[in-house]
N, C-alpha and C positions, 0 to 999 in steps of 0.2 A: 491689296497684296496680302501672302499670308502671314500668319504670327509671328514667323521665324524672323521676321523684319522689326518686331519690336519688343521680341524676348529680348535683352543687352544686360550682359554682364561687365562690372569694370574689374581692373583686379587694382592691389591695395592703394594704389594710388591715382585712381581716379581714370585710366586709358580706359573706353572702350572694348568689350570681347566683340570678336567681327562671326557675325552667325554666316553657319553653313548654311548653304539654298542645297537643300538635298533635291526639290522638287522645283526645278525650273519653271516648271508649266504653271504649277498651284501660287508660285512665288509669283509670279506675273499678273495673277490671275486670269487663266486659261487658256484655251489654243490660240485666240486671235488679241492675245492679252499687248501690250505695249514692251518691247522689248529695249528700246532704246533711252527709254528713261533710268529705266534698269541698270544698262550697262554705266550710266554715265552715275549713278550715285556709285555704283563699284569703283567706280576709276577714284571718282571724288575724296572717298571712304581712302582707297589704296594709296592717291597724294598723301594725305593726312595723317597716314601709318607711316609714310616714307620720311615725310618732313619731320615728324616726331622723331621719327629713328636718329636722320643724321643730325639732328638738334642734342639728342640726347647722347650719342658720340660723340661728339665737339663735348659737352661737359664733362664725359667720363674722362676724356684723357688731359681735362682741366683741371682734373681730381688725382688723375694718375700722377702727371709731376707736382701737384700740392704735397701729394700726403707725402714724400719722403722726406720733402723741406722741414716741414713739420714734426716727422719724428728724429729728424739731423738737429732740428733745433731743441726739440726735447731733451734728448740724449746730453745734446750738450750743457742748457740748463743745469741737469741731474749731474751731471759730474761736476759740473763748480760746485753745485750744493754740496756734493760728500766730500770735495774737496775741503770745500770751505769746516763742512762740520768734523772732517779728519784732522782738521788742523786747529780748532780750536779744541779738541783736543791733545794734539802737541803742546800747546800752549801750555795747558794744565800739567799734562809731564815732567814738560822743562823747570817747571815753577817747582814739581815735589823734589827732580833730580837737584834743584839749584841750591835747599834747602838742606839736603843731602850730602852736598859739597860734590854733586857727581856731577858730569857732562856725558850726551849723549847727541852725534851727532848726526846721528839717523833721524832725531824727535823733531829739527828743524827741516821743513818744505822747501824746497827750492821754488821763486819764483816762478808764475807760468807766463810762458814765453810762445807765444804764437802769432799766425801768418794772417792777413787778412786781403783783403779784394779789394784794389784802388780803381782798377777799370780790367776788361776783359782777363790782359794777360800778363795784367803787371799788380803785384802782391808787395806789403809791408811788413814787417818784421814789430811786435808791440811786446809787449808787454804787463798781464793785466793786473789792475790793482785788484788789493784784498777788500772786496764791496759784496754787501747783502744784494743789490739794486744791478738787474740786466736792463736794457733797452730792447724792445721786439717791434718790428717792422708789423705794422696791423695793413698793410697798402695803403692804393690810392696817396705815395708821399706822406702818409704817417706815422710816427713813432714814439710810442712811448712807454717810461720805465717802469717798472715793477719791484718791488720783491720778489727774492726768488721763489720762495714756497707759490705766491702769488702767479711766479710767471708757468712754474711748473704747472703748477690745477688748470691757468686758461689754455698752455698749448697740451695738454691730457686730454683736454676736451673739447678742443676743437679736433686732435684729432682723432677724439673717437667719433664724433660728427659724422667726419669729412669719411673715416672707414664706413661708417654705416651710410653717409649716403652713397659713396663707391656700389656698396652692396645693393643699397635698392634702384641706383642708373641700371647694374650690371641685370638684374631680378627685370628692369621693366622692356629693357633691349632683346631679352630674351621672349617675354612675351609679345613684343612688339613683332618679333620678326616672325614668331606664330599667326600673327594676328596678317601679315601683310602674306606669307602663304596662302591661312585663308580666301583674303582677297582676291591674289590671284586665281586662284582655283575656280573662286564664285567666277567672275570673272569671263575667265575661257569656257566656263560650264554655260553661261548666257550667251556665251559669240557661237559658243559650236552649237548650241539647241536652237539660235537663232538661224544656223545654215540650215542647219537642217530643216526645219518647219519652210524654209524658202526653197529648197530644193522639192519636199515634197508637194506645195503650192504648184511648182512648176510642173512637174511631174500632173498632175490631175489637170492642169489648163490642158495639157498637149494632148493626154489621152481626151481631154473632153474635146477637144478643136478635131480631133478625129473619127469621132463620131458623125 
């Protein structure tokens, strides 16, 4: 077959580029060349783009509901930290006003008071204490605690990860679906060059049986 069969380009992450058959006939090797080998590595080739595809959809939108878990848990992280570090310095406030013989009753934080998930659609009312140390669900039934500066750096980076690999699923979906056009293309280009060459087969039997 010709070159065009094993020129192959991957793009960054290792899929196959699916080469154009611009020359049917050369790609076969020549007018009486085998055409049904042909088609069936196309088909082959186009499963393989396909399976990739919806493999790689199924993980995108396994990425889609991660990452906002992920920056909801962030966020929240980060607010107890400035909490926590707003209030220790109240602390220091109260200590100059106390000194002072002054009171200030803005410098005291009111407890924080929130809701959490006991089952689907039933929520409890807590309470949370003033702690350096969050717990974060890593899956698979595991959990365990942190410091916060600590818990902030691991969920920062897991979700810059999980945004960058969002980016390169979304980057390879896009060439994958190039790559499965291709295919098709090749494809019909080898079934219609294949009628063809049989029709004019046919064509030259009749005129020769009429001779």
């Amino acid at each position: 077959m010709a070159s065009t069969e094993e020129i192959q380009e991957n793009n960054p992450r290792g899929i196959p580029k699916a080469p154009f058959i611009s020359d049917v006939e050369g790609y076969i090797g020549g007018p009486d060349g085998e055409v049904e080998s042909a088609l069936k590595k196309a088909q082959d080739a186009l499963a393989k783009y396909r399976y990739m595809d919806a493999n790689l959809t199924q993980r995108r939108r396994g990425l889609e509901e991660k990452i906002p878990d992920i920056r909801k848990t962030l966020n929240m992280v980060e607010y107890l930290n400035e909490r926590r570090v707003s209030k220790h310095k109240t602390d220091g406030l109260e200590e100059d006003l106390e000194e002072l013989g002054l009171e200030d009753d803005e410098a005291s934080e009111k407890p924080l008071v929130t809701t959490f998930e006991l089952n689907e659609t039933l929520f409890a009312e807590a309470e949370l204490e003033d702690t350096d140390v969050v717990y974060l669900w890593l899956g698979a039934n595991v959990m365990l605690s942190y410091k916060i500066p600590e818990a902030i750096e691991l969920l920062a980076t897991k979700l810059k990860n999980a945004e960058a690999s969002l980016q390169g699923l979304q980057d390879d979906l896009e060439f994958l679906r190039e790559q499965i056009t291709v295919m098709e293309v090749n494809t019909a280009r080898l079934y219609n060059w294949d009628v063809v060459r049989r029709r004019e087969r046919r064509s030259k039997e009749a005129a020769a049986s009429t001779e």
